[in-house]
Jmol script that loads the backbone (N, CA, C; Angstrom):
load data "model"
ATOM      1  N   UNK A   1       0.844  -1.178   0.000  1.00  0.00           N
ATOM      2  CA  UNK A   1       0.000   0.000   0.000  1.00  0.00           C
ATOM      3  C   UNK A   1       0.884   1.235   0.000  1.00  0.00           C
ATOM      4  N   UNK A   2       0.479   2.462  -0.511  1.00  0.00           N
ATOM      5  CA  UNK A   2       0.940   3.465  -0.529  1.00  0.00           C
ATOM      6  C   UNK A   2       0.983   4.095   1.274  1.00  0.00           C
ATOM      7  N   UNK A   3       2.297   5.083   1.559  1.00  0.00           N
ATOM      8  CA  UNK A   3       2.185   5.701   2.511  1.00  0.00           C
ATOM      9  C   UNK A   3       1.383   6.173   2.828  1.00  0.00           C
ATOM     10  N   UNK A   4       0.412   6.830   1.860  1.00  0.00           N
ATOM     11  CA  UNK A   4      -0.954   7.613   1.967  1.00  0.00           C
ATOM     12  C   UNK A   4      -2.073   6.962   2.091  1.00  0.00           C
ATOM     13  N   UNK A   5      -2.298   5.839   1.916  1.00  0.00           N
ATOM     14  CA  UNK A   5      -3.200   5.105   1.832  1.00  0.00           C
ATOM     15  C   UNK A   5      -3.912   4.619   3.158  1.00  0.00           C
ATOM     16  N   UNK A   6      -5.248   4.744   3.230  1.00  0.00           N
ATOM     17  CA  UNK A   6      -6.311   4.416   4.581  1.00  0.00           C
ATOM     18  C   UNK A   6      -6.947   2.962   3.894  1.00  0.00           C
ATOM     19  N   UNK A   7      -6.696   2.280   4.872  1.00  0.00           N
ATOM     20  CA  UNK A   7      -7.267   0.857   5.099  1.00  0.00           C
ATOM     21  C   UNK A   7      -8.319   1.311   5.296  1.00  0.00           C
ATOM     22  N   UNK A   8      -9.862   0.493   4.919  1.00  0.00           N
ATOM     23  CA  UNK A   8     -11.046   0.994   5.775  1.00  0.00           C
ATOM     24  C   UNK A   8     -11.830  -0.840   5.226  1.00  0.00           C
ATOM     25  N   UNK A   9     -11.720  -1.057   6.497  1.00  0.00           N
ATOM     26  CA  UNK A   9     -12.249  -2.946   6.937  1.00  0.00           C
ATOM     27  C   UNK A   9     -13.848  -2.872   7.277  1.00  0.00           C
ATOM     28  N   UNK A  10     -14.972  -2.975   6.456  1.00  0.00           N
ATOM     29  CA  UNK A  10     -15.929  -3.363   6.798  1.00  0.00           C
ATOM     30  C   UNK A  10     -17.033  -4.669   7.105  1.00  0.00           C
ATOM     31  N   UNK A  11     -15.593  -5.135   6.932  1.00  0.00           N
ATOM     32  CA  UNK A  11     -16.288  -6.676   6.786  1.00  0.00           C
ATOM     33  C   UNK A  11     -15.711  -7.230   8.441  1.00  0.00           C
ATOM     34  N   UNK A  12     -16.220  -8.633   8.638  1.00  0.00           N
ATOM     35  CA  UNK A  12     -15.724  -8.918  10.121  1.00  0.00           C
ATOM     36  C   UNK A  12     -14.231  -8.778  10.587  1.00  0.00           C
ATOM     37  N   UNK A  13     -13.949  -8.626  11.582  1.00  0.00           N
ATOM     38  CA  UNK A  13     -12.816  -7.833  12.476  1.00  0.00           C
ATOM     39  C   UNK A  13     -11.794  -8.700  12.398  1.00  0.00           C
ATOM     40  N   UNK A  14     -11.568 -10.059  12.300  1.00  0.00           N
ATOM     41  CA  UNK A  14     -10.410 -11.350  11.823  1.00  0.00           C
ATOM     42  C   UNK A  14     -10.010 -11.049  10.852  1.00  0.00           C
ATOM     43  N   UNK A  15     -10.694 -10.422   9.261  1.00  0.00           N
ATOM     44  CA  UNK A  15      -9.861 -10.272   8.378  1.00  0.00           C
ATOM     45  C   UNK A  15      -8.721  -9.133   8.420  1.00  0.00           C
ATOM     46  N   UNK A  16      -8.562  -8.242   9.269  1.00  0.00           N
ATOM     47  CA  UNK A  16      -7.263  -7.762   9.127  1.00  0.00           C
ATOM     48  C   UNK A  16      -6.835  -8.454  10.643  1.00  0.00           C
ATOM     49  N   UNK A  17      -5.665  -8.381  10.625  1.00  0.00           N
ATOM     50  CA  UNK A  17      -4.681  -8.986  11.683  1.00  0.00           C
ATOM     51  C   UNK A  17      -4.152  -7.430  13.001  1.00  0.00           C
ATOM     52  N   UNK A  18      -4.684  -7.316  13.840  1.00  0.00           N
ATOM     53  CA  UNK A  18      -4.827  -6.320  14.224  1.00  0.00           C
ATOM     54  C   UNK A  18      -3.001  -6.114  14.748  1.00  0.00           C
ATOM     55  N   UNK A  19      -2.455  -6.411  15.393  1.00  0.00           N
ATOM     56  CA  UNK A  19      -0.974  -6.465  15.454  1.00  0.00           C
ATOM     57  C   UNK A  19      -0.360  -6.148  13.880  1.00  0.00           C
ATOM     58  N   UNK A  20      -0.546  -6.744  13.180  1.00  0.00           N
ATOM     59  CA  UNK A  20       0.076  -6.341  11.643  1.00  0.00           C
ATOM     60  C   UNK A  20       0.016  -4.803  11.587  1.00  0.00           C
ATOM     61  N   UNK A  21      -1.433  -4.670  11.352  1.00  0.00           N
ATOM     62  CA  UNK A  21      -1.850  -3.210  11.266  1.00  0.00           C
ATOM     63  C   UNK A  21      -1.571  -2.002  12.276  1.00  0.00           C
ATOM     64  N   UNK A  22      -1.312  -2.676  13.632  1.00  0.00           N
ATOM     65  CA  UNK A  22      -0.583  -1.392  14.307  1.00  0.00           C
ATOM     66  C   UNK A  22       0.862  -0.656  13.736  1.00  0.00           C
ATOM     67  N   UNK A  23       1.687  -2.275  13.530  1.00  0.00           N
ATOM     68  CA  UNK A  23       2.791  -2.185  12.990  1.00  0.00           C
ATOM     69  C   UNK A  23       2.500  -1.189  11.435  1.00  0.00           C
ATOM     70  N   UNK A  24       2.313  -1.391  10.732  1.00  0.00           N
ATOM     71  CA  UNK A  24       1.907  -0.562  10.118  1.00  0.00           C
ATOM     72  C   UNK A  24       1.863   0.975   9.914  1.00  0.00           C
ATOM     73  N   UNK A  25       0.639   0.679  10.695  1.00  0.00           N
ATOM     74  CA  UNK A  25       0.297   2.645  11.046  1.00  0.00           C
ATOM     75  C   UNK A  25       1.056   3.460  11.824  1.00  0.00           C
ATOM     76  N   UNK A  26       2.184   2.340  12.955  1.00  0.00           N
ATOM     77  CA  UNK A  26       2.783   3.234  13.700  1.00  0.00           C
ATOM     78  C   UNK A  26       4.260   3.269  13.520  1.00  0.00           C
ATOM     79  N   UNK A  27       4.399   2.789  12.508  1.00  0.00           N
ATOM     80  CA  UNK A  27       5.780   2.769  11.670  1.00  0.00           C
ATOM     81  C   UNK A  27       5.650   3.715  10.569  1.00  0.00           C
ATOM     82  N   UNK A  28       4.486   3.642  10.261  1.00  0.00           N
ATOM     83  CA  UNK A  28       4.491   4.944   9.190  1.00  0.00           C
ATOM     84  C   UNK A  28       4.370   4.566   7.735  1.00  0.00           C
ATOM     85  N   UNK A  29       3.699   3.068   7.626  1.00  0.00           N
ATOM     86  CA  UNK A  29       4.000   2.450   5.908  1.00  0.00           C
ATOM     87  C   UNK A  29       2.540   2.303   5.785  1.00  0.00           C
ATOM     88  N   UNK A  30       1.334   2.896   6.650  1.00  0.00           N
ATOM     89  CA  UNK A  30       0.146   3.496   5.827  1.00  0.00           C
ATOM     90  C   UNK A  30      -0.492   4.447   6.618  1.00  0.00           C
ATOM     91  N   UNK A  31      -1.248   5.232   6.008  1.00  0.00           N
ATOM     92  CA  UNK A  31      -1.548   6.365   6.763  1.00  0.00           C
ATOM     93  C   UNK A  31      -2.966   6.208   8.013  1.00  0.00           C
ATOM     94  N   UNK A  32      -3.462   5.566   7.539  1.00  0.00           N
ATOM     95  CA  UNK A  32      -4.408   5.364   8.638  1.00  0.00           C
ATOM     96  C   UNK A  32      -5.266   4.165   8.508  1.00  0.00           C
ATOM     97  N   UNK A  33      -6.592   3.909   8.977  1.00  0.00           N
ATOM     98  CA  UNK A  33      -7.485   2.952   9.512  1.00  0.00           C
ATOM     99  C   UNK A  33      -8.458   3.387   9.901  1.00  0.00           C
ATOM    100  N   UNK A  34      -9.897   2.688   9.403  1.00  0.00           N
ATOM    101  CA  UNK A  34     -10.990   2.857   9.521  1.00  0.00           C
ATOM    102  C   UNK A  34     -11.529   1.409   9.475  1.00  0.00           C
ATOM    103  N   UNK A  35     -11.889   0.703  10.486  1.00  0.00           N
ATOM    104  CA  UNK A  35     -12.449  -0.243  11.393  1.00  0.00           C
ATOM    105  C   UNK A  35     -13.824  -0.707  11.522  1.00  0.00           C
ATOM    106  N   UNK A  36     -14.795  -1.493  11.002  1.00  0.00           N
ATOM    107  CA  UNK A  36     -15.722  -1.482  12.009  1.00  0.00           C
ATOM    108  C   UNK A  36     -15.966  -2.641  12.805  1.00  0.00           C
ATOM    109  N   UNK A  37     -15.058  -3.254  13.111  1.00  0.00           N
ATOM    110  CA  UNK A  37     -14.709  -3.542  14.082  1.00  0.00           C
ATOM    111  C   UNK A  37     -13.153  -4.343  14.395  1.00  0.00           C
ATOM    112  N   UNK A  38     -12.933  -4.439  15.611  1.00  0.00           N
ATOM    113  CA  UNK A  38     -11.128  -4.966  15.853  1.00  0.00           C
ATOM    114  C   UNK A  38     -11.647  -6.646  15.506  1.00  0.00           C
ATOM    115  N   UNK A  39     -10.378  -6.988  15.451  1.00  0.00           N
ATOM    116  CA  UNK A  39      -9.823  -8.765  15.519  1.00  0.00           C
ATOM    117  C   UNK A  39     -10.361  -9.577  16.068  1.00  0.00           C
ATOM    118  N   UNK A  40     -10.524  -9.048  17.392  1.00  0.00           N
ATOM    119  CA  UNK A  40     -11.630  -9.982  19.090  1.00  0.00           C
ATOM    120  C   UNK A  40     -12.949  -9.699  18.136  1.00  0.00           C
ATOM    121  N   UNK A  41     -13.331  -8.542  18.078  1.00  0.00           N
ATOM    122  CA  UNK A  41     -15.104  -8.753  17.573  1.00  0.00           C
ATOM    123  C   UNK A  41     -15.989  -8.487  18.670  1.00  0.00           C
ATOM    124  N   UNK A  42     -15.207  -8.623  20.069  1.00  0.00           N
ATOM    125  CA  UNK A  42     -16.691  -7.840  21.067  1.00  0.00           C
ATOM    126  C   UNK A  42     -17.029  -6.775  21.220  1.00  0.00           C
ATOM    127  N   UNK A  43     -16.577  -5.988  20.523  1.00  0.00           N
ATOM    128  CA  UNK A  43     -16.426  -4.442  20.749  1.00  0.00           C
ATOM    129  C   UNK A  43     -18.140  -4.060  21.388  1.00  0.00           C
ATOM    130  N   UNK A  44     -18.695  -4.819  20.623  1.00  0.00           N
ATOM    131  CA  UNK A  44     -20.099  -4.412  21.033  1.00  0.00           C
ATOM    132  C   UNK A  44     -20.751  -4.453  22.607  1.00  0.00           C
ATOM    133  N   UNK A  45     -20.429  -5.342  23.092  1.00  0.00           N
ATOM    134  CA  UNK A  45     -20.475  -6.072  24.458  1.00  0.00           C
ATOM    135  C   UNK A  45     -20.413  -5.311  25.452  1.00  0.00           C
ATOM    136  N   UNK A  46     -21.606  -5.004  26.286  1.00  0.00           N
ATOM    137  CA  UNK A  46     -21.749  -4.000  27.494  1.00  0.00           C
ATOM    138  C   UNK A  46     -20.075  -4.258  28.510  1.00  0.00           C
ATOM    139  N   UNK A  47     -19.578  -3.600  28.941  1.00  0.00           N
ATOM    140  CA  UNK A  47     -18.635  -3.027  29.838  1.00  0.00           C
ATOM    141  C   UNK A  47     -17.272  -3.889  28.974  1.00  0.00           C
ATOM    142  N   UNK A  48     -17.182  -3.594  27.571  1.00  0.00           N
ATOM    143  CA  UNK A  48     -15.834  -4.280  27.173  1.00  0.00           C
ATOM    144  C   UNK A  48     -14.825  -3.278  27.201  1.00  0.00           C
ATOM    145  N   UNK A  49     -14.014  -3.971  27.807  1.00  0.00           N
ATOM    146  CA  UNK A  49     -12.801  -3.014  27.959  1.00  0.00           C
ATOM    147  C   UNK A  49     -11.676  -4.115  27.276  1.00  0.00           C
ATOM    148  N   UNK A  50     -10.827  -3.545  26.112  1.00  0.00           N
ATOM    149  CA  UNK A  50      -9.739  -3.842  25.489  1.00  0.00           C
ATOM    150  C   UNK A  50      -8.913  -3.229  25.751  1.00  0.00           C
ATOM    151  N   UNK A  51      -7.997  -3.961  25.724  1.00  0.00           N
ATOM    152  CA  UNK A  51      -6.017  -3.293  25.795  1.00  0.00           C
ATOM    153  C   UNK A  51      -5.375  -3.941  24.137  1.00  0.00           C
ATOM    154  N   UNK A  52      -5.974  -3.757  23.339  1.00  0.00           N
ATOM    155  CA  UNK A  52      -6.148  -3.545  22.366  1.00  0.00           C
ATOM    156  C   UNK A  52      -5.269  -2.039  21.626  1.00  0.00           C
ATOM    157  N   UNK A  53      -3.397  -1.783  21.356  1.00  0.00           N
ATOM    158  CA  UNK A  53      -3.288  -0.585  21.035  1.00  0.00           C
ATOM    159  C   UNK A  53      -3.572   0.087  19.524  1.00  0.00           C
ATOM    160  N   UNK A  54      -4.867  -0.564  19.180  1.00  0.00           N
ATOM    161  CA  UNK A  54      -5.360   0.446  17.705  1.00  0.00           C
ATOM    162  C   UNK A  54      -6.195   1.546  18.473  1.00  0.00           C
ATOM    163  N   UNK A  55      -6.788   1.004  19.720  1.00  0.00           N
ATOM    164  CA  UNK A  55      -7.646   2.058  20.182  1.00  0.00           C
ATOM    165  C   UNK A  55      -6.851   2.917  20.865  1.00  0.00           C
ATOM    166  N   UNK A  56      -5.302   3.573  21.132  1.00  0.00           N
ATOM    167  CA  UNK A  56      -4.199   4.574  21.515  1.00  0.00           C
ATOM    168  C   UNK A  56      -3.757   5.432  19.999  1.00  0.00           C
ATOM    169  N   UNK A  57      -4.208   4.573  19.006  1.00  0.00           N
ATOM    170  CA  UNK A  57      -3.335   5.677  17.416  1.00  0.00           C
ATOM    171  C   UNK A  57      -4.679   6.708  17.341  1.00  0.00           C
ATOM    172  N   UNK A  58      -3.832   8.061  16.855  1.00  0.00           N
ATOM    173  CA  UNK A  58      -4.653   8.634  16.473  1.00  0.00           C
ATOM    174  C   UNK A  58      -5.496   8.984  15.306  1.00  0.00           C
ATOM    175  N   UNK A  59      -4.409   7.688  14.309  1.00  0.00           N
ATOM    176  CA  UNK A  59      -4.981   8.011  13.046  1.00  0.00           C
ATOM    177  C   UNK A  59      -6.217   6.317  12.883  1.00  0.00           C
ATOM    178  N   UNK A  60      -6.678   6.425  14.006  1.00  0.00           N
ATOM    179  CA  UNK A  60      -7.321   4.920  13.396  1.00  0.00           C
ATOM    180  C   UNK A  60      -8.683   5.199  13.840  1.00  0.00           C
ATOM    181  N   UNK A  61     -10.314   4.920  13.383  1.00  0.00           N
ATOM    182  CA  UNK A  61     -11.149   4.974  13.539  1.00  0.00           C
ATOM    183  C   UNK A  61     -11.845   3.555  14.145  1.00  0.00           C
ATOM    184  N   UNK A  62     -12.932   3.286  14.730  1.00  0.00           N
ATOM    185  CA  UNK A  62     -13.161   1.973  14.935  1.00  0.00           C
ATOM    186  C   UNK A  62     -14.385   2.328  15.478  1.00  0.00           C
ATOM    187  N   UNK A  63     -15.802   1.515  14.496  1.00  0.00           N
ATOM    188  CA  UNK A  63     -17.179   1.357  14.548  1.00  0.00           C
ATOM    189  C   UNK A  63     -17.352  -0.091  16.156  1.00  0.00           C
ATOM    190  N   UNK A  64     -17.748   0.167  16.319  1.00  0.00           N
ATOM    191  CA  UNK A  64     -18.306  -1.455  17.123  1.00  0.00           C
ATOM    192  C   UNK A  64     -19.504  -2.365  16.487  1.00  0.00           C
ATOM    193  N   UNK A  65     -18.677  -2.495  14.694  1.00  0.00           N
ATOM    194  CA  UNK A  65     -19.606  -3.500  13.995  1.00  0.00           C
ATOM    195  C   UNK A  65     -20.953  -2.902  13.803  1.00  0.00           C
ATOM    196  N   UNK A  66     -21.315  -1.526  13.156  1.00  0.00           N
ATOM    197  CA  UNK A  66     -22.586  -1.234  13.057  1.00  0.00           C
ATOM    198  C   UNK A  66     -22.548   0.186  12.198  1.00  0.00           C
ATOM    199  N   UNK A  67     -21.358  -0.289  11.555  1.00  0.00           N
ATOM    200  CA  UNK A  67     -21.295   1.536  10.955  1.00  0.00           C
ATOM    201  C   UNK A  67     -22.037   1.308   9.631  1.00  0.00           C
ATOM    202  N   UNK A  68     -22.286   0.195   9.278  1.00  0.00           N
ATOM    203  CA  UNK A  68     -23.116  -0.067   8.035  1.00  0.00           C
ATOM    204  C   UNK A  68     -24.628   0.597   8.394  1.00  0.00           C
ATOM    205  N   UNK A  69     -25.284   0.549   9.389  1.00  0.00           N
ATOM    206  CA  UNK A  69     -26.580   0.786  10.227  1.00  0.00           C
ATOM    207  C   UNK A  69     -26.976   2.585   9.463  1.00  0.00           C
ATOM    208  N   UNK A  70     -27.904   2.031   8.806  1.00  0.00           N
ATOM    209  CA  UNK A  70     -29.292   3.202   8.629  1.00  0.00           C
ATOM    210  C   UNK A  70     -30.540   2.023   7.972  1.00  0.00           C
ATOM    211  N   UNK A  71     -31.797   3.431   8.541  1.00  0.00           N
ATOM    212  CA  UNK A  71     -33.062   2.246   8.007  1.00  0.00           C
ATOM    213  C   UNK A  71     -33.155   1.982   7.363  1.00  0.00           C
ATOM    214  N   UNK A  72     -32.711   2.441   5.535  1.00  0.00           N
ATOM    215  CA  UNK A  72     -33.019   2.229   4.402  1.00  0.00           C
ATOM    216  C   UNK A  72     -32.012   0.922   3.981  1.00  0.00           C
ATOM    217  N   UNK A  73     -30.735   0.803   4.787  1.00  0.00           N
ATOM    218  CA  UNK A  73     -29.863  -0.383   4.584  1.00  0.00           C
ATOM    219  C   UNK A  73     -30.807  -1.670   5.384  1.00  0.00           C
ATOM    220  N   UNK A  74     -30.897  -1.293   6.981  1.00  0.00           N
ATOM    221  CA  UNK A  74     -32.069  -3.028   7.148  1.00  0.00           C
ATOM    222  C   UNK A  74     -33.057  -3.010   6.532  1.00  0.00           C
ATOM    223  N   UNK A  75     -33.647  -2.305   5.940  1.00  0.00           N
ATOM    224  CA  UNK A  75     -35.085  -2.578   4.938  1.00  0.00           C
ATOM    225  C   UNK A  75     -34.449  -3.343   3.729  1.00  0.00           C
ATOM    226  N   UNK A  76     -33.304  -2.775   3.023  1.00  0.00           N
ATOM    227  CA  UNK A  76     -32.864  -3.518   2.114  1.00  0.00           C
ATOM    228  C   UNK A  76     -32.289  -4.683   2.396  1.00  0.00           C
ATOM    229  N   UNK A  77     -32.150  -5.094   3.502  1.00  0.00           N
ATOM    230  CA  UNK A  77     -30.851  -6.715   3.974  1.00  0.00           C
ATOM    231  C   UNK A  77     -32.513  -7.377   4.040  1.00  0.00           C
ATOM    232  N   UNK A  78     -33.323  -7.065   4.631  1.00  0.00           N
ATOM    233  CA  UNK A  78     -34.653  -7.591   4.878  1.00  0.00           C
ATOM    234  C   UNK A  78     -35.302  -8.010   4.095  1.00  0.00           C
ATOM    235  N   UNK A  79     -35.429  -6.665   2.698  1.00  0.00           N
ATOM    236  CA  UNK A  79     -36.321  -7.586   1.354  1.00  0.00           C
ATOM    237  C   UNK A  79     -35.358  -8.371   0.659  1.00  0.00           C
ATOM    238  N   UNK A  80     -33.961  -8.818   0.469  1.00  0.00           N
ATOM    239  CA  UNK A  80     -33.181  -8.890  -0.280  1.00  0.00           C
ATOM    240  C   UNK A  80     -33.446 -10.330   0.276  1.00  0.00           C
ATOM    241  N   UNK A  81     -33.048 -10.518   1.594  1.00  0.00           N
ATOM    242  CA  UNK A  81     -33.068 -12.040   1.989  1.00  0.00           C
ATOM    243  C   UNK A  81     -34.572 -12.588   1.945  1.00  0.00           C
ATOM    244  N   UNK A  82     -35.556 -11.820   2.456  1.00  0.00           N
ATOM    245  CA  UNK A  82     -36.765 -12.462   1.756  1.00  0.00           C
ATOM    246  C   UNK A  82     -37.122 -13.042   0.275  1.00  0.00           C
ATOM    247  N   UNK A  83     -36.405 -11.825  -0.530  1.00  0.00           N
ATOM    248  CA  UNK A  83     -36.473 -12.425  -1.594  1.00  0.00           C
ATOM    249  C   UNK A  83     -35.636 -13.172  -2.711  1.00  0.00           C
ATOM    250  N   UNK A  84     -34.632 -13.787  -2.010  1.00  0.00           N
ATOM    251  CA  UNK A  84     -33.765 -14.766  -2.362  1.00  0.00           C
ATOM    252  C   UNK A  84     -33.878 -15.958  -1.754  1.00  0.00           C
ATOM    253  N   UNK A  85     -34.812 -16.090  -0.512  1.00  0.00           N
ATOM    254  CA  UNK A  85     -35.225 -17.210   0.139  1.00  0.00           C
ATOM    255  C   UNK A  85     -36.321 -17.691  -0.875  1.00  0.00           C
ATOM    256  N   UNK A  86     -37.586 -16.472  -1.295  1.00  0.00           N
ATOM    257  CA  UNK A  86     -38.821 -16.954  -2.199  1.00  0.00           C
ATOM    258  C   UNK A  86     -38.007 -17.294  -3.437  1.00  0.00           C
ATOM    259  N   UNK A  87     -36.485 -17.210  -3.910  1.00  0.00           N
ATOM    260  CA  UNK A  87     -36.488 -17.495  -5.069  1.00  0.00           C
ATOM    261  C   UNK A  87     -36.105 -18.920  -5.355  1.00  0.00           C
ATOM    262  N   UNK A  88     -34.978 -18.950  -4.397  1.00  0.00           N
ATOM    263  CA  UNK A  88     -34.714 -20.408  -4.097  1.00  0.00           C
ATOM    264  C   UNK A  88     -35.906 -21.415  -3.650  1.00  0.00           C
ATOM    265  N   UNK A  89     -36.784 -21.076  -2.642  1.00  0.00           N
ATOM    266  CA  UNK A  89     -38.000 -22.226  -2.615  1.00  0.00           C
ATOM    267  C   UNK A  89     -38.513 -22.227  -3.741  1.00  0.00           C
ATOM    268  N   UNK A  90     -38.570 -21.548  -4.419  1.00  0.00           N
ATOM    269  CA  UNK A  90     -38.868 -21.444  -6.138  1.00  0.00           C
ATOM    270  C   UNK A  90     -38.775 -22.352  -6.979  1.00  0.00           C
ATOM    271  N   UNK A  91     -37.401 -22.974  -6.707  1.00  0.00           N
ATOM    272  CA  UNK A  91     -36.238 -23.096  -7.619  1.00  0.00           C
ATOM    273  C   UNK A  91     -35.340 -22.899  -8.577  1.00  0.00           C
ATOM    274  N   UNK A  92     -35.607 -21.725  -7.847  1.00  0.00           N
ATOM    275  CA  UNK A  92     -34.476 -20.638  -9.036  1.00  0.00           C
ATOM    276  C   UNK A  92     -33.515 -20.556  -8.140  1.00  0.00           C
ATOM    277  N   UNK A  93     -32.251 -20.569  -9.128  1.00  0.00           N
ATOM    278  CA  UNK A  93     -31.064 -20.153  -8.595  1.00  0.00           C
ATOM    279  C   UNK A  93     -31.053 -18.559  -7.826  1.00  0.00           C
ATOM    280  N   UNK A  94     -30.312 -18.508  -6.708  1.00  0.00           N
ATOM    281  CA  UNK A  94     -30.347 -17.260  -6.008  1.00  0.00           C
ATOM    282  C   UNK A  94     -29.185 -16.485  -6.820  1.00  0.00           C
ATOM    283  N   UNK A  95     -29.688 -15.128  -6.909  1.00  0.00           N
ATOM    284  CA  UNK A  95     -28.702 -14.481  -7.412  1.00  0.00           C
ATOM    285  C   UNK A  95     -27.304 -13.969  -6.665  1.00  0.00           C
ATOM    286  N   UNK A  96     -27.131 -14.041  -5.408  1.00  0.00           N
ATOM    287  CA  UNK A  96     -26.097 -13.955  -4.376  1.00  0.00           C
ATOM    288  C   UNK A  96     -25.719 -14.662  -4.102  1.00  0.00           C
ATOM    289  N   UNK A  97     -25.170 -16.138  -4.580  1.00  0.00           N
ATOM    290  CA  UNK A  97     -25.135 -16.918  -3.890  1.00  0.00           C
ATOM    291  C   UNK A  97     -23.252 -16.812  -3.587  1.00  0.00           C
ATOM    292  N   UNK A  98     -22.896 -17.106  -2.509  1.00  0.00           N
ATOM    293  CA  UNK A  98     -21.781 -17.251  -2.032  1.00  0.00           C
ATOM    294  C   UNK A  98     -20.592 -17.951  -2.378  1.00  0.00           C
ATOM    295  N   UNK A  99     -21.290 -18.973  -2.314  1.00  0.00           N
ATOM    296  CA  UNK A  99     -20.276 -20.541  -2.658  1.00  0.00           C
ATOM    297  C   UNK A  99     -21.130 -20.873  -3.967  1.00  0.00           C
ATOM    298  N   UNK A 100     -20.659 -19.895  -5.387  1.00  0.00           N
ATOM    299  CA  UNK A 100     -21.248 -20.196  -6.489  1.00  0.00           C
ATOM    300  C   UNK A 100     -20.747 -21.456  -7.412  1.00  0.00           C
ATOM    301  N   UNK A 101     -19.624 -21.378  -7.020  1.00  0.00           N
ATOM    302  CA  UNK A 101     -19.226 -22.807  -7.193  1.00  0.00           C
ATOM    303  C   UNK A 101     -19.877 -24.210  -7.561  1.00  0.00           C
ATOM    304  N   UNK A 102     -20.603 -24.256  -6.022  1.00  0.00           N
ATOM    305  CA  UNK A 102     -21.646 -25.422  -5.596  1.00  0.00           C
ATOM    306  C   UNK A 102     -22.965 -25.630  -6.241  1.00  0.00           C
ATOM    307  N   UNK A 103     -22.930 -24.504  -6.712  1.00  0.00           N
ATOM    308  CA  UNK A 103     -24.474 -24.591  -7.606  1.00  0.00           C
ATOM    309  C   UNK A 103     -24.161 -25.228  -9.084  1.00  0.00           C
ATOM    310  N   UNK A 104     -22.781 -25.495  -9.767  1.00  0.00           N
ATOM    311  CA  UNK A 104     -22.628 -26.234 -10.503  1.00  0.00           C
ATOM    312  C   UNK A 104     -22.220 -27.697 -10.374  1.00  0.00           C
ATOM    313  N   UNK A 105     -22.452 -28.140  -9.460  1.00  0.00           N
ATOM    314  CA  UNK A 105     -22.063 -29.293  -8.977  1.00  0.00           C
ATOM    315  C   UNK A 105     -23.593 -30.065  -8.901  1.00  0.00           C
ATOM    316  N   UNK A 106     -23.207 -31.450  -9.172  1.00  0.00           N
ATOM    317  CA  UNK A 106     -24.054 -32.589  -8.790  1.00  0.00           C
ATOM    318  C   UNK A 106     -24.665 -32.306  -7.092  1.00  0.00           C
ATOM    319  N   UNK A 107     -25.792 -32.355  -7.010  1.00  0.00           N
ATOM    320  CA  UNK A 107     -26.729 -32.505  -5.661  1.00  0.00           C
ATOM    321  C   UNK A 107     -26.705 -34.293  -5.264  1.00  0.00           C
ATOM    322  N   UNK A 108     -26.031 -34.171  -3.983  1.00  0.00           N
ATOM    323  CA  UNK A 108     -26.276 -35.883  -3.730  1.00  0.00           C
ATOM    324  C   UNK A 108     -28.074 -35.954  -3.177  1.00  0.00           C
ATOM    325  N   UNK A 109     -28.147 -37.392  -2.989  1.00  0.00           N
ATOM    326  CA  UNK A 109     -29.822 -37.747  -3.377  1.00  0.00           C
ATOM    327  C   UNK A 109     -29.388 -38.461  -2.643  1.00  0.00           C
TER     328      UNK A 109
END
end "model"
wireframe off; spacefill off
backbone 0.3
color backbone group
C-alpha cells in the first residue's frame, strides 16, 4: 500500500490482523485505519474493555460493527433475503449466492 493510503475494513474484524496493522500505522507504511470492528469482535459487548493498542493511534477509527446501520440499509438486507429465500424455494437459482461454485455441482440424493 501506498504511505498515503487508509485501510477501511468493513467486513468482520479477523480479516485484518490487528498487530500487523498497528505495525503498520505506527511505523508509518500506511496512513491510517478505519475499522468497524477490531480482531476480538466484542467491541459491542456491554462493559468491554480492550487493551487492544489500535484504540491509543490517532490516526485509526473503529465502529463497534454497526457503521453499516441506517433504516433504508435493514429494509434492504430484509427484502433482499426475503427475496432470495422466495427465489430459491422457487427453484431458481439465487442471485447472491456465495459458494457459487456449488451450484454447478451434482446434488447428492
Amino acid at each position: 500500500m501506498k504511505k498515503s493510503a487508509v485501510l477501511i475494513d468493513t467486513a468482520r474484524g479477523p480479516i485484518v490482523e490487528d498487530a500487523a496493522l498497528h505495525t503498520a500505522l505506527s511505523e508509518g507504511w500506511t496512513a491510517g485505519a478505519a475499522l468497524d470492528d477490531i480482531e476480538e469482535e466484542p467491541a459491542k459487548q456491554q462493559e468491554f474493555r480492550s487493551s487492544n493498542p489500535l484504540f491509543q493511534l490517532p490516526n485509526v477509527i473503529i465502529a463497534p460493527h454497526a457503521a453499516y446501520y441506517s433504516e433504508e440499509s435493514i429494509e434492504y438486507v430484509r427484502r433482499t433475503a426475503a427475496e432470495e429465500a422466495a427465489r430459491v424455494l422457487g427453484g431458481h437459482a439465487p442471485r447472491y449466492a456465495v459458494n457459487a461454485v456449488v451450484m454447478d455441482a451434482p446434488m447428492p440424493h
